[in-house]
N, C-alpha and C positions, 0 to 999 in steps of 0.2 A: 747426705744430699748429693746427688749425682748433677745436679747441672752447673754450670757452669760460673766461677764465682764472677760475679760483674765488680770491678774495681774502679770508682770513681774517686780516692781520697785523692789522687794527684796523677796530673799526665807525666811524673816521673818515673809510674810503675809499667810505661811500654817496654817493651821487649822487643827487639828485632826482626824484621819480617825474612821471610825465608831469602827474598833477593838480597835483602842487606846484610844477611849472612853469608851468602855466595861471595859480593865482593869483599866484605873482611876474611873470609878463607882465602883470598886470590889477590891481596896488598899486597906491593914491596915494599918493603922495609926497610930500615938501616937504624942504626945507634943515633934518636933522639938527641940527644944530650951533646952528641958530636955535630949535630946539626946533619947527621946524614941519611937521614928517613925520608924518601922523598913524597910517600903518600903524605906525609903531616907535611910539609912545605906545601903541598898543593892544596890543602886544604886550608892551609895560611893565607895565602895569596888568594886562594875564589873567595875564602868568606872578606876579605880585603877587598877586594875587586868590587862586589856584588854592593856594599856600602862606600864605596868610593876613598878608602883608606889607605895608608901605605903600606904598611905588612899586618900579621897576625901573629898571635902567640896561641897555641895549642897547652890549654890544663886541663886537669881533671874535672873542676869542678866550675860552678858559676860562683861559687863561694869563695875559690881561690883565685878567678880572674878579675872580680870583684875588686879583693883585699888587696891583689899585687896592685893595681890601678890607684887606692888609696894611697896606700903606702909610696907609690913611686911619685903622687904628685904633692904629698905633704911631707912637713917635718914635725917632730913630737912638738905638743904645745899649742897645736893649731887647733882649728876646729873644721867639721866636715858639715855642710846645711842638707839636709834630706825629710824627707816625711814622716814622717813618727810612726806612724806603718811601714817605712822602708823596708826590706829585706837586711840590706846592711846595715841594718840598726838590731833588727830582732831576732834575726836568722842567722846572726856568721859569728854565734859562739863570743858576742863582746869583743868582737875580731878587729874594727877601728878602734880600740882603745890596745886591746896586747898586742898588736904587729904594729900600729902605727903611732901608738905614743899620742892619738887625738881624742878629742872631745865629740859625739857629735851634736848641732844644734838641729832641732827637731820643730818643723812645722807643720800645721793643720793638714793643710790641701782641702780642694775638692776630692773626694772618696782616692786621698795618696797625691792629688795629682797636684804640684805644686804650679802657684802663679808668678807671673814678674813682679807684679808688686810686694808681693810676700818676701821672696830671694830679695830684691833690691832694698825693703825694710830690714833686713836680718844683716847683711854684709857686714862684718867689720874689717878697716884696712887703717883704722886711726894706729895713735903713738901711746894710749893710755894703756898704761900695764896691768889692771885692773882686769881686761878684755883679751881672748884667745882671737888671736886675728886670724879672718876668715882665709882660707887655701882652696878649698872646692864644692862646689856644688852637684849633687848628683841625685840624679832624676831615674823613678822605675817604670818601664814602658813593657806589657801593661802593666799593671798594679794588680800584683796580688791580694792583699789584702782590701782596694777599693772594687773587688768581684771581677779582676779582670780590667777596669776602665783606661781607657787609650787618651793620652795625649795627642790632641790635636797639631800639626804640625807648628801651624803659625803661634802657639802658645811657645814650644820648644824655641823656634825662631827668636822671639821676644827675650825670654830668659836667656838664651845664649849673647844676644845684645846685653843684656844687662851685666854676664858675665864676662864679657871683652873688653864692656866700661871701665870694669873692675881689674878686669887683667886676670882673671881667677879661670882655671880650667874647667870644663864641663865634663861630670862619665853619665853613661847612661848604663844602668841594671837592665841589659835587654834579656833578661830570664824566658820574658818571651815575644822580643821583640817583631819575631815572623807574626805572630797572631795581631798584632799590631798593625802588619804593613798589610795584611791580609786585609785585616777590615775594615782600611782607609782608602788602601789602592795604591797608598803614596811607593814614591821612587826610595828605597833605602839609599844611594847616593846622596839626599837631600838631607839624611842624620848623618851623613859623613862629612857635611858642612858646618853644622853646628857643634860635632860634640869632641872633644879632643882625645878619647876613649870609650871605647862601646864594649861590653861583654856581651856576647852573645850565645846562649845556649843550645847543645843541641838533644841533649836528652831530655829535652820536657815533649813539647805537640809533635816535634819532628821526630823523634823514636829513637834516636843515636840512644847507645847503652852506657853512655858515658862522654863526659868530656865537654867544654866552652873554649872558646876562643876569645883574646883578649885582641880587639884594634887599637892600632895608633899609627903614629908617624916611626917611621926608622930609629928617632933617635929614642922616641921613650921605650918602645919594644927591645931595644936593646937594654935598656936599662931593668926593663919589666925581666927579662931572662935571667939575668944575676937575681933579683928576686925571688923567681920562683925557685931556681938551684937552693936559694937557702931557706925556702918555705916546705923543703922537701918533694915538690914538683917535676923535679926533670924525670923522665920517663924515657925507657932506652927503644924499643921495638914497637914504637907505640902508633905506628902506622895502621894497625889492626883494627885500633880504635878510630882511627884516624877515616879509613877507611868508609867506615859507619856512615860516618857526618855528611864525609863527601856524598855518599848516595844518598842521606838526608836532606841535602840542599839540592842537588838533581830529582828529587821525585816526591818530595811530603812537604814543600810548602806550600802549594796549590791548595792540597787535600787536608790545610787548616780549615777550611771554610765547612768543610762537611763537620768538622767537631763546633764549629760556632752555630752553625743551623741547629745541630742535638741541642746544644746548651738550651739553647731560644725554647723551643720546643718544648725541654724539662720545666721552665722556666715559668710558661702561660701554666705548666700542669699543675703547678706546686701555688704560682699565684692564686686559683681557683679552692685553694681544700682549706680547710674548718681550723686546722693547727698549725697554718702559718699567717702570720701578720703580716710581713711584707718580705716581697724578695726584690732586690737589688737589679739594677738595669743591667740586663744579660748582654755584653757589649761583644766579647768574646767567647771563650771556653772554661769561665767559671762562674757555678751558679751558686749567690748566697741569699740562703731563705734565714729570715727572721722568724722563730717560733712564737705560739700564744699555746698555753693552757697545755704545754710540757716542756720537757731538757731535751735539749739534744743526746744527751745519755740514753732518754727512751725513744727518741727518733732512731739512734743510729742502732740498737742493740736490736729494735722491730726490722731493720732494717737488712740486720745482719743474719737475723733469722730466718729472712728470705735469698740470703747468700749475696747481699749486696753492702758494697764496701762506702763510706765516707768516713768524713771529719768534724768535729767541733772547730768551729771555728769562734769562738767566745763563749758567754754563759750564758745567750741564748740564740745561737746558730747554727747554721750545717752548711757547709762547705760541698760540692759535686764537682768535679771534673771532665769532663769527657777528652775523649784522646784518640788515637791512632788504631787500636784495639777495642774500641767501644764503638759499635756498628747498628744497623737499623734493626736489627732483631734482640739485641741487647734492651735498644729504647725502648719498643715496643714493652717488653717483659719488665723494664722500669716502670713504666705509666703506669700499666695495670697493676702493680707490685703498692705505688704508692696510693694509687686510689683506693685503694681497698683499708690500709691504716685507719686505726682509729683509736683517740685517745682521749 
């Protein structure tokens, strides 16, 4: 097959565009680890800036700026409250339990999205030894696994009251939290009110080829660095990568909304056909269809045999992505590819 393979299983499979290849060929650099890179400083301080925070830490991964955030606001024995579809519950390798020595407690949500009352039921801060006393609260914006769905601000608001009652810190899993701000409108300085660390990715919607960055105040980011040193993280020349992000946040958060229009788009197409039951409120840039009267095994393999890529996402779903590299002539050749299915 000579055309082109269309890859939706995730917007983590973008690749750099030619400009943002020119400025990672044209970083300066220095020894990370010495603290003397100055494209990675600079891209500490704007993703800082831009959420109203006081520095940044530059990692590999959202899985490692995740885990150092747990690990730096708990001690072994505690318990972490998140969504049972969290990412840090299902996706980081058992990673609050072997780096942080915690439990995590796991609640419902709306599709991931957790409420105040939920958080403020769950808290434990009593004296019985019976009970893992609560340490942190953390919320993922959007939610993968609820299709993408965004927390509304004034919910985040509320629960952050409820954790200041508490005296408990808030992180936010922003894996993709641009697509979030994209679809609200809202001020990213307004999560840098509420949340006492933010991870924020730039290799998903925004294309960086690698690497998150971890917010906080001064003194936790200081503290979050010895962590990464011994989570194997520090990284020497790593302005290259560094480099990426920055022209990632200067030119591809805007050009989220063109992957949330596709999403919508696939979305009406797939609601309409004979072998899906329902598909999931298409809020951002992931689209989850509900099958009838097949598996996703024979969705995706029909699928694959017209050179188009997804995922299972349960035992009876499919998962689509749209991204940076998935463009109007891609859609096109989607629609027509799925209308034609038949099972």
């Amino acid at each position: 097959m000579n055309r082109a393979i269309i890859d939706l299983r995730s917007d983590t499979v973008t690749k750099p565009t030619p400009a943002m290849l020119e400025a990672m060929m044209s970083a300066q650099v220095g020894d990370d680890v010495y603290g003397e890179d100055p494209t990675v400083r600079a891209l500490e301080h704007e993703t800082a800036r831009r959420f109203g925070m006081e520095t940044g830490l530059f990692c590999p991964s959202g899985t490692m700026t995740n885990q150092i955030a747990i690990k730096g606001h708990t001690q072994p024995g505690q318990e972490v409250i998140c969504a049972a579809t969290a990412h840090i519950y299902l996706y980081e390798g058992g990673g609050i339990a072997l780096n942080s020595g915690c439990q995590p407690r796991l609640l419902k949500g709306d599709r991931g999205r957790l409420s105040p009352a939920e958080v403020e039921a769950t808290i434990y801060k009593g004296d019985d030894v019976h009970y893992a006393p609560t340490a942190l609260v953390s919320l993922e914006n959007t939610m993968n696994k609820g299709g993408g769905s965004v927390y509304p601000l004034e919910q985040i608001a509320a629960i952050h009251a409820v954790c200041e009652r508490h005296q408990i810190p808030l992180h936010l899993d922003g894996a993709r939290v641009f697509n979030a701000l994209v679809a609200t409108g809202e001020d990213p300085r307004e999560y840098g009110r509420y949340f006492s660390t933010i991870s924020v990715c730039l290799s998903k919607g925004l294309g960086a080829p690698v690497g998150s960055v971890l917010l906080g105040s001064e003194a936790f980011i200081k503290k979050a660095r010895r962590i990464r040193k011994a989570f194997g993280g520090g990284m020497r020349q790593a302005g290259y990568l560094a480099a990426a992000g920055l022209y990632a946040l200067e030119h591809h958060v805007e050009r989220l909304q063109e992957d949330h229009t596709r999403a919508r788009q696939i979305g009406e197409v797939l609601r309409r056909l004979p072998w899906v039951r329902e598909v999931q409120p298409v809020d951002t840039n992931i689209v989850l269809a509900d099958l009838q009267g097949c598996s996703p095994q024979q969705v995706l393999e029909a699928l694959a045999a017209q050179g188009v890529k997804g995922v299972a996402f349960g035992p009876e779903s499919i998962r689509l992505v749209t991204h940076l590299q998935f463009d109007d002539a891609q859609l096109e050749r989607l629609i027509t590819l799925v209308k034609e299915l038949r099972f």
